[in-house]
mmCIF file of the C-alpha atoms, coordinates in Angstrom:
data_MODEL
# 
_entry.id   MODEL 
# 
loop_
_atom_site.group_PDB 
_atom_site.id 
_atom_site.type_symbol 
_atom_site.label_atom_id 
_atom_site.label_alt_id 
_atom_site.label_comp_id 
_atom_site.label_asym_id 
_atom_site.label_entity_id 
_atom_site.label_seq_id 
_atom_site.pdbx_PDB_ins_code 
_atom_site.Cartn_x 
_atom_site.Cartn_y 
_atom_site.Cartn_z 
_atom_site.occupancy 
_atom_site.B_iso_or_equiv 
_atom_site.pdbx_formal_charge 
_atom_site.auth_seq_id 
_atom_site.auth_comp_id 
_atom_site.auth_asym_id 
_atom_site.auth_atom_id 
_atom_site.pdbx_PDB_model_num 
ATOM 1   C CA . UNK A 1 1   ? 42.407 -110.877 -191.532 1.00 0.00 ? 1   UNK A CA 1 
ATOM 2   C CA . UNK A 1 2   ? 39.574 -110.375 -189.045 1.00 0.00 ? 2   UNK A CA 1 
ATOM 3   C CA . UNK A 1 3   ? 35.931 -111.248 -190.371 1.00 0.00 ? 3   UNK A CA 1 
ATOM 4   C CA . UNK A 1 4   ? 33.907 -108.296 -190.707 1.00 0.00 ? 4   UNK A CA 1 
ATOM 5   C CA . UNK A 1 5   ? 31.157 -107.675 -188.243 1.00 0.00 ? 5   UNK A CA 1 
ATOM 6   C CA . UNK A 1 6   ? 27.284 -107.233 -189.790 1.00 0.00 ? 6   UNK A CA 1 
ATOM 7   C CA . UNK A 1 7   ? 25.545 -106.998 -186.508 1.00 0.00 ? 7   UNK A CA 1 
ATOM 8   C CA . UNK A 1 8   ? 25.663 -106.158 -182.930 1.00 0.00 ? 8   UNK A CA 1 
ATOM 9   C CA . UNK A 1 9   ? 22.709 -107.716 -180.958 1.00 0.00 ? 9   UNK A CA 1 
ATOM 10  C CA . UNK A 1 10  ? 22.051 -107.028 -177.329 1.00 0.00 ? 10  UNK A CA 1 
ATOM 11  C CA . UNK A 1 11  ? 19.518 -109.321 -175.636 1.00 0.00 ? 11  UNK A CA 1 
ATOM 12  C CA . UNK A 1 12  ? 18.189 -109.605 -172.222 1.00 0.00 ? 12  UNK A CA 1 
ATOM 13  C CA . UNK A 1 13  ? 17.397 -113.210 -171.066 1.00 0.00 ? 13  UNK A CA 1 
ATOM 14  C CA . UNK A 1 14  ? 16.556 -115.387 -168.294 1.00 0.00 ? 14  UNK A CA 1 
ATOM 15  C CA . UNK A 1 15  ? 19.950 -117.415 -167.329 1.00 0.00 ? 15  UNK A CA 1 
ATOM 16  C CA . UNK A 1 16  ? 19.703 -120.837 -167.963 1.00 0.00 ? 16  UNK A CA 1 
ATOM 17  C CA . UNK A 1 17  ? 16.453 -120.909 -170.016 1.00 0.00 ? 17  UNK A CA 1 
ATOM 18  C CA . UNK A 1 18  ? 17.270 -119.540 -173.702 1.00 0.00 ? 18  UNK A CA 1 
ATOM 19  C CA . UNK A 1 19  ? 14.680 -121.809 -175.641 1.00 0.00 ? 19  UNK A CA 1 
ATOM 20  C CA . UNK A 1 20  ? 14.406 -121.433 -179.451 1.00 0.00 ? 20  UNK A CA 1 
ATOM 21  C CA . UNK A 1 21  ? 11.046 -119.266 -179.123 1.00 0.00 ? 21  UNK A CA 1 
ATOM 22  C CA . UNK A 1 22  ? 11.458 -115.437 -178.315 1.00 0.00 ? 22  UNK A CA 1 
ATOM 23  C CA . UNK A 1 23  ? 13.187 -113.169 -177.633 1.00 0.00 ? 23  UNK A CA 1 
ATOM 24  C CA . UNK A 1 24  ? 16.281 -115.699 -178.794 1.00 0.00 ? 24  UNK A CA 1 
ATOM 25  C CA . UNK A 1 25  ? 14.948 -117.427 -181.747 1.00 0.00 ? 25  UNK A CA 1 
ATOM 26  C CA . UNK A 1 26  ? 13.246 -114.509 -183.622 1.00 0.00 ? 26  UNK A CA 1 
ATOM 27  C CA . UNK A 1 27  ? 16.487 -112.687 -183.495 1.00 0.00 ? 27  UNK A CA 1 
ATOM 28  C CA . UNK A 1 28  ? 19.116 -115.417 -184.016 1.00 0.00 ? 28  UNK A CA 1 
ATOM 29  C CA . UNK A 1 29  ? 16.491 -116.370 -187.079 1.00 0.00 ? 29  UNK A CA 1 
ATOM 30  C CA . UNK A 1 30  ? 16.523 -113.222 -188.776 1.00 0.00 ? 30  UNK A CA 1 
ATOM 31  C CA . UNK A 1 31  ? 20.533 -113.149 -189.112 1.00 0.00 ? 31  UNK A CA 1 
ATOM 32  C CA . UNK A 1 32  ? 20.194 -116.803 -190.094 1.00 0.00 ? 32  UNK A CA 1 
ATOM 33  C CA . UNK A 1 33  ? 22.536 -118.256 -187.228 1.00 0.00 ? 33  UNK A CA 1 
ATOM 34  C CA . UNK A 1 34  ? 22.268 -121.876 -185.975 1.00 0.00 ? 34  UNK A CA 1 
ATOM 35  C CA . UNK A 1 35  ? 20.211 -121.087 -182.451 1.00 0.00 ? 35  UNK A CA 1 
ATOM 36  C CA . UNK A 1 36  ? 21.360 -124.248 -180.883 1.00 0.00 ? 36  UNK A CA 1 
ATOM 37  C CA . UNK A 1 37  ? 24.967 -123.149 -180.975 1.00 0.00 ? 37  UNK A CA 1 
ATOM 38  C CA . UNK A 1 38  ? 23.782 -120.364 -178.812 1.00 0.00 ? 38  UNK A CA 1 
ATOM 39  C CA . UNK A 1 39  ? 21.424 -121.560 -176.434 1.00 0.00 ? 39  UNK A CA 1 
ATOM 40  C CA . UNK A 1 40  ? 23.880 -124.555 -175.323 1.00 0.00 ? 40  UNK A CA 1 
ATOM 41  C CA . UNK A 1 41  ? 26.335 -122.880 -174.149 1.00 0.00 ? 41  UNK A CA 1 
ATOM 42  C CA . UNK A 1 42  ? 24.468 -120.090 -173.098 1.00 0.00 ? 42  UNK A CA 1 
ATOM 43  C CA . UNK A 1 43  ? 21.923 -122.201 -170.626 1.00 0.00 ? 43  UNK A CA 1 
ATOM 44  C CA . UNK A 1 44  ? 25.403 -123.767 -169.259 1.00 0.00 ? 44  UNK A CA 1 
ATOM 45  C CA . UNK A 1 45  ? 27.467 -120.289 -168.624 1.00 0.00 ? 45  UNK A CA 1 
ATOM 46  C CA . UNK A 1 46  ? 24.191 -119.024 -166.764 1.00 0.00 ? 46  UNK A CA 1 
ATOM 47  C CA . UNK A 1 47  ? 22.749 -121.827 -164.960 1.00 0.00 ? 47  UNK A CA 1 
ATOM 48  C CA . UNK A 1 48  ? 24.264 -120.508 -161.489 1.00 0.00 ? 48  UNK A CA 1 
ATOM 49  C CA . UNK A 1 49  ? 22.441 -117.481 -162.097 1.00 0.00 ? 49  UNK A CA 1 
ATOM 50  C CA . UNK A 1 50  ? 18.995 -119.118 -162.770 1.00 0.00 ? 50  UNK A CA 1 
ATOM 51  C CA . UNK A 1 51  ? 16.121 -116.808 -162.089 1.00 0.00 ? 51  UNK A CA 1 
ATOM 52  C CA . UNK A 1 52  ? 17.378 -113.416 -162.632 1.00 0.00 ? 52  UNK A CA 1 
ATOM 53  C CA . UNK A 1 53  ? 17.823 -111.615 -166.460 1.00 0.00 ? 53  UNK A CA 1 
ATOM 54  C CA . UNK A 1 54  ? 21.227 -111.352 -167.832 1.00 0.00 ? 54  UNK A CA 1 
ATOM 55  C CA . UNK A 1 55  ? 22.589 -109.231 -170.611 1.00 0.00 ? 55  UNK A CA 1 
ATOM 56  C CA . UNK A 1 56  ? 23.955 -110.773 -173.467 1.00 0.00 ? 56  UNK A CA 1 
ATOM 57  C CA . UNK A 1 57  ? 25.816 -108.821 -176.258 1.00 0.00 ? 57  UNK A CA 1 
ATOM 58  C CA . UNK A 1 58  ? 25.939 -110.724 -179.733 1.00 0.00 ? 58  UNK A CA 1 
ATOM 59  C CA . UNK A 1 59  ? 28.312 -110.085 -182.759 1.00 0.00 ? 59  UNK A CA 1 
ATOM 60  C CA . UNK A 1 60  ? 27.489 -111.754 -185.982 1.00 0.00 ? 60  UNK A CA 1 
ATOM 61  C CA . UNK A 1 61  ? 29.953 -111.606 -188.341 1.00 0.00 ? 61  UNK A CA 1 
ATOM 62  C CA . UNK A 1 62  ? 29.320 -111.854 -192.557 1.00 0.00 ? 62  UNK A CA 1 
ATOM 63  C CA . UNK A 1 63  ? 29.945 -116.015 -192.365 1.00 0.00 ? 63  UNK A CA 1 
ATOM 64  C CA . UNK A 1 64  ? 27.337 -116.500 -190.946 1.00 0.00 ? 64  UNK A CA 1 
ATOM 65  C CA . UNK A 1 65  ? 29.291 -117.311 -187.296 1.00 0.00 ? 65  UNK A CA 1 
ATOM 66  C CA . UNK A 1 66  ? 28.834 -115.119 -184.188 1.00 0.00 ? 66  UNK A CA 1 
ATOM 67  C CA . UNK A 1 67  ? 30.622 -114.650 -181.033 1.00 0.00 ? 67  UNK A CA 1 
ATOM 68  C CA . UNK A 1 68  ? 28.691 -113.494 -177.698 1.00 0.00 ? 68  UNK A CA 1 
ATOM 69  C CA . UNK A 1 69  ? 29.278 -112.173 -174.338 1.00 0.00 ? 69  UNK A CA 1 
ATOM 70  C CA . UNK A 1 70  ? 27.404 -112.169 -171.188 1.00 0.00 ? 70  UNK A CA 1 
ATOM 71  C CA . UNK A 1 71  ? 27.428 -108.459 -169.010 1.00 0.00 ? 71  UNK A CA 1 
ATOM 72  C CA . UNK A 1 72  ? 25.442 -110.266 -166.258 1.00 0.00 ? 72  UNK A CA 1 
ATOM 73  C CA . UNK A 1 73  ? 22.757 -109.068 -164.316 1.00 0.00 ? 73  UNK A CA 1 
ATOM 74  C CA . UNK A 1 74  ? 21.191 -105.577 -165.492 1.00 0.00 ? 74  UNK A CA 1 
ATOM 75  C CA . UNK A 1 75  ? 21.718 -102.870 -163.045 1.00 0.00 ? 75  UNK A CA 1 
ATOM 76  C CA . UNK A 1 76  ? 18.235 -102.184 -162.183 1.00 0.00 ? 76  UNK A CA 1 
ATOM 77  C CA . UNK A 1 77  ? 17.504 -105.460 -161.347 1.00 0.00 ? 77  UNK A CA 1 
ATOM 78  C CA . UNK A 1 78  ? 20.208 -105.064 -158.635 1.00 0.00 ? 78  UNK A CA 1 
ATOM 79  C CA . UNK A 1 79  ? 18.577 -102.104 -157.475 1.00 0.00 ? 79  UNK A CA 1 
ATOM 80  C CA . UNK A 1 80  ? 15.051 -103.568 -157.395 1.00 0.00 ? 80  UNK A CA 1 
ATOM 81  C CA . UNK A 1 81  ? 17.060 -106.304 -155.410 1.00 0.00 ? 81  UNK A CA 1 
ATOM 82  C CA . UNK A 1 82  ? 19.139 -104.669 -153.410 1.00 0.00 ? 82  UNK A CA 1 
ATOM 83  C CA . UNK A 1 83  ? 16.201 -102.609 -151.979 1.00 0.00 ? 83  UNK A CA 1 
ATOM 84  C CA . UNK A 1 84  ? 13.736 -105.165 -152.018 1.00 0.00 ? 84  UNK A CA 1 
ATOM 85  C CA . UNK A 1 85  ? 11.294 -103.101 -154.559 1.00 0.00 ? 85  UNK A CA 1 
ATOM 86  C CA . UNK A 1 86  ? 8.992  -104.995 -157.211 1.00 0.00 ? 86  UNK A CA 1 
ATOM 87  C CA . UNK A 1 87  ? 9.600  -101.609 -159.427 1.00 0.00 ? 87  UNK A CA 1 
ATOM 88  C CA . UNK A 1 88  ? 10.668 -97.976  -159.640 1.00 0.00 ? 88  UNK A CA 1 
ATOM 89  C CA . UNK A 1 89  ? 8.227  -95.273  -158.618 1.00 0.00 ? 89  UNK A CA 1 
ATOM 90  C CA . UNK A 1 90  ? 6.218  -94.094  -161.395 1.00 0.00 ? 90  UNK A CA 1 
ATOM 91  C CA . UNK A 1 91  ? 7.083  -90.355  -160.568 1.00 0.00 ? 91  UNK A CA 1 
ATOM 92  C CA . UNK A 1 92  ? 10.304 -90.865  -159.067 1.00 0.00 ? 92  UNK A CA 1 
ATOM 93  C CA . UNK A 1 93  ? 11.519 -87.066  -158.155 1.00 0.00 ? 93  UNK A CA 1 
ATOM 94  C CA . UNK A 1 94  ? 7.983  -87.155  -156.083 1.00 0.00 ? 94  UNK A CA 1 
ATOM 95  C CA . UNK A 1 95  ? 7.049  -90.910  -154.971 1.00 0.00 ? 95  UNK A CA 1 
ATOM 96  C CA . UNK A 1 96  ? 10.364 -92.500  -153.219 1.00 0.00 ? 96  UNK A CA 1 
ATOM 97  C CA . UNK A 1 97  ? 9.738  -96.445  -153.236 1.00 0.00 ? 97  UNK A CA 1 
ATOM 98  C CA . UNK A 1 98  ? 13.036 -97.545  -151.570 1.00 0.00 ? 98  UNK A CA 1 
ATOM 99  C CA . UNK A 1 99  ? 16.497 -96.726  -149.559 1.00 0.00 ? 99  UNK A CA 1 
ATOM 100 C CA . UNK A 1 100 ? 19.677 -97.911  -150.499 1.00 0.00 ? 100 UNK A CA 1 
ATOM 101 C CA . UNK A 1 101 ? 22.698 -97.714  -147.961 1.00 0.00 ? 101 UNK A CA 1 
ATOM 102 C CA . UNK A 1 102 ? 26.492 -96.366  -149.627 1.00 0.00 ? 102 UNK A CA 1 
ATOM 103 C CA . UNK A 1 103 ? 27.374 -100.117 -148.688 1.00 0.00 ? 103 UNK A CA 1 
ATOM 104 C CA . UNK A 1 104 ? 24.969 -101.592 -151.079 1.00 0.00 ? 104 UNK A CA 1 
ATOM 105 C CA . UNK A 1 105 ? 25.492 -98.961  -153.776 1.00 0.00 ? 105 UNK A CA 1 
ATOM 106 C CA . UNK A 1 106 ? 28.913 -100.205 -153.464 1.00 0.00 ? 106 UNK A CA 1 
ATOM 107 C CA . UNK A 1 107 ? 28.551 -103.510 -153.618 1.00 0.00 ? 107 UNK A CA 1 
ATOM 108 C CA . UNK A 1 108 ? 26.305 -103.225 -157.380 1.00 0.00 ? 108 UNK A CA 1 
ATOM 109 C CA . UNK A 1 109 ? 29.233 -100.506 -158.621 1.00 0.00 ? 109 UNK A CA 1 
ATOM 110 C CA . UNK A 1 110 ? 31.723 -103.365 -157.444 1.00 0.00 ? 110 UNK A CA 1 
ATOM 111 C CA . UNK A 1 111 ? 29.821 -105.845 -159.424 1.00 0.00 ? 111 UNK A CA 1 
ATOM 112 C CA . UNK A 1 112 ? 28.914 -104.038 -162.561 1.00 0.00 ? 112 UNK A CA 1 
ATOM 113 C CA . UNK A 1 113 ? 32.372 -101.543 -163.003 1.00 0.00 ? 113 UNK A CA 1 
ATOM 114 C CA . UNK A 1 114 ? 33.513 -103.346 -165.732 1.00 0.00 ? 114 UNK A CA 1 
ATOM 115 C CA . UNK A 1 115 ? 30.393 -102.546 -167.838 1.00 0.00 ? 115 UNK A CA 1 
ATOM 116 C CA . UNK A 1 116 ? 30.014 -98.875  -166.389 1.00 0.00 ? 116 UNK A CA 1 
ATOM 117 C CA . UNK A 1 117 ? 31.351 -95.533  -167.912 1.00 0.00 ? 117 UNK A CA 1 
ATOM 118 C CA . UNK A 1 118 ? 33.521 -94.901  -164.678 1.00 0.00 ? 118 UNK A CA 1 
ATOM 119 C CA . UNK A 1 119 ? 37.372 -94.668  -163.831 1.00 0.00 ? 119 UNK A CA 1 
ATOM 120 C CA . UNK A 1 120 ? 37.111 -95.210  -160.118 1.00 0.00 ? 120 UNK A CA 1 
ATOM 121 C CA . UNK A 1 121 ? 34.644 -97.229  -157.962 1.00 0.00 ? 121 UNK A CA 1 
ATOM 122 C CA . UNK A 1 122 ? 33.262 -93.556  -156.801 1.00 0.00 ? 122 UNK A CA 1 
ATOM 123 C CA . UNK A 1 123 ? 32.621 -92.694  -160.438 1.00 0.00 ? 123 UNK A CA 1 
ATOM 124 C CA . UNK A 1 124 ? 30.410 -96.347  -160.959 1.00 0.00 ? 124 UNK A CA 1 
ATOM 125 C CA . UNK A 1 125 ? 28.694 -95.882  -157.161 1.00 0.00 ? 125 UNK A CA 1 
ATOM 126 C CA . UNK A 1 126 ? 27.789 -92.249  -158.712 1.00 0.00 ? 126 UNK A CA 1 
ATOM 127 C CA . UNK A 1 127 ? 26.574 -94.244  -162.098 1.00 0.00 ? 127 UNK A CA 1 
ATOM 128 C CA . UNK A 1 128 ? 24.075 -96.792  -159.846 1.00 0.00 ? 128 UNK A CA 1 
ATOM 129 C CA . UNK A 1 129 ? 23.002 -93.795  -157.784 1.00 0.00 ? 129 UNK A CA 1 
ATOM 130 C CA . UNK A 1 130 ? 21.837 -91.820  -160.849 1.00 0.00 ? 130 UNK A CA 1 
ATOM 131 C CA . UNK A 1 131 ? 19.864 -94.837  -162.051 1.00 0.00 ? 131 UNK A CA 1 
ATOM 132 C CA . UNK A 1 132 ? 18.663 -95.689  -158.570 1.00 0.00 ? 132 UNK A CA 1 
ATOM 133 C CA . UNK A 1 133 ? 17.559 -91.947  -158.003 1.00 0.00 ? 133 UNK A CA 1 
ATOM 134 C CA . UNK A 1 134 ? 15.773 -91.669  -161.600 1.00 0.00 ? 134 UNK A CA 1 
ATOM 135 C CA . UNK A 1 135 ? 13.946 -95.208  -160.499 1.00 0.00 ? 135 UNK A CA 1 
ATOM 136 C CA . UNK A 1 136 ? 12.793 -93.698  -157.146 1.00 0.00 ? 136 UNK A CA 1 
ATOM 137 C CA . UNK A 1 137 ? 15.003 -94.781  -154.687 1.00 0.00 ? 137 UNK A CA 1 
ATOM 138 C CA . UNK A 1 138 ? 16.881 -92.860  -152.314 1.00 0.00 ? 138 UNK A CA 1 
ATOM 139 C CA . UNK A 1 139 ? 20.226 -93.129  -151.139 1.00 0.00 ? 139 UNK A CA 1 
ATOM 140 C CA . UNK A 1 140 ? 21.049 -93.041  -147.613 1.00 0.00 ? 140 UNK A CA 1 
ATOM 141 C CA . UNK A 1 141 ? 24.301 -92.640  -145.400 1.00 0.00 ? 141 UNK A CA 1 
# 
């Protein structure tokens, strides 16, 4: 019989530098999970992606044990990347801060169309061109 689930935890986290403090240890401590058993393995998945934030889903299940999965980089922080921006535009239907190119949208969708509410890669490049439009950044041809 499968154990049953008591809580879904999403965390965003440097790769390769979960420490016990916060954001990881405040929320791994309030489920009462070992933290070790998470940082460990997590620092070793993620050390080839050392220096950007990676998304980590969390399922903790009523022994006490938990499974997790990492989604990889978020898909602003592509964006921010991709068009070499240090943030989104504060009034972004006004105040454009960046250009992407349809090659570089596609290369993000490529990357992130597992995780994305899309059937096709032109459903996902339509997905990162929403969020890139709502953070100020146009699209170009």
């Amino acid at each position: 019989m499968a154990k049953k689930i008591i809580g879904n935890l999403k965390l965003r986290i440097p790769a390769g530098r979960a420490t016990a403090g916060p954001p990881v240890g405040s929320t791994l401590g309030q489920w009462g999970l070992n933290m070790m058993d998470f940082i460990n393995p997590f620092n070793d998945a993620t050390k080839d992606m050392m220096g950007k934030d990676v998304i980590v889903h969390i399922q903790v299940y009523e022994d006490r044990t938990f499974t997790w999965n990492s989604l990889g980089q978020p898909v602003d922080d592509m964006i921010r990347e991709k068009a070499g921006i240090q943030k989104g535009s504060g009034k972004p239907h006004v105040d454009k801060v960046g250009k992407l190119t349809r090659a570089q949208l596609q290369e993000i969708a490529e990357a992130k169309k597992d995780q994305l509410n899309a059937i096709d890669i032109e459903g996902a490049m339509k997905v990162v061109a929403g969020s890139a439009r709502s953070m100020g950044v146009e699209i170009v041809d």
